[in-house]
C-alpha positions, 0 to 999 in steps of 0.5 A, a space after each residue: 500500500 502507498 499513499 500519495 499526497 500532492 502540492 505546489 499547484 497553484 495560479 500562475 501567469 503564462 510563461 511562469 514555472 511550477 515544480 509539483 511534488 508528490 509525497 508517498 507514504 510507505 517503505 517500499 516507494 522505489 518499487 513503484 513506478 510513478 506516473 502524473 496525469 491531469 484533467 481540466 476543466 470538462 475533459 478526461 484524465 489525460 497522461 503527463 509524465 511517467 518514469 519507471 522505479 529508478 528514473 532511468 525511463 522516463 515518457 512525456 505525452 507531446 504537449 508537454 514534451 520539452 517543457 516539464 520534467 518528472 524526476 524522483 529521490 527515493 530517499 525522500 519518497 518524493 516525485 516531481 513535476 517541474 513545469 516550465 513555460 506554462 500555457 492556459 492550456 496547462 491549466 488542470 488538475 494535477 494527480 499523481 498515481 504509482 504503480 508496481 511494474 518491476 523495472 517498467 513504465 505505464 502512460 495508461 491511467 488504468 495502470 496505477 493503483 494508486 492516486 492522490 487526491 490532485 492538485 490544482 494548477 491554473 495558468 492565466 494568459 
């Protein structure tokens, strides 16, 4: 079992920077891989960011490819999401899910096992 919490979202102009953390509880956090999906406003859930348990993988969806980057410290049972020139299109909130896939990694929402509760980022144009 792991429990996740997620912050740092917030209002922000377009342009600004965001870096999003995700908090897991448990002892076995470097055994997950680690994903971040968003929903704006009446759309679905769609992929962000996935990395598998070391961080050597990782996968970006094409919207936000060259601007953010997901990175983890398992020492710190923490995963991030540094964004940077954000759109309005950005705007969402922000879930952060894990999975155990061995040394894999999962852009499918239906994967993980897990989820937070979401944090909100809204950029303004």
């Amino acid at each position: 079992q792991v429990q996740l919490v997620e912050s740092g979202g917030g209002l922000v102009q377009a342009g600004d920077s965001l870096r999003l953390h995700c908090a897991a509880s448990g002892r076995t956090f470097s055994s997950y891989a680690m994903g971040w999906f968003r929903q704006g406003p009446g759309m679905e859930r769609e992929f962000v960011a996935a990395l598998n348990r070391s961080g050597a993988n990782t996968s970006y969806a094409d919207a936000v490819k060259g601007r953010f980057t997901i990175s983890r410290d398992n020492a710190k049972n923490t995963v991030y999401l540094q964004m940077n020139s954000l759109e309005p299109e950005d705007t969402a909130v922000y879930y952060c899910a894990a999975v155990d896939l061995g040394y894999e990694l999962a852009i499918m929402s239906s994967t993980y096992d897990y989820w937070g509760q979401g944090t909100q980022v809204t950029v303004s144009s």
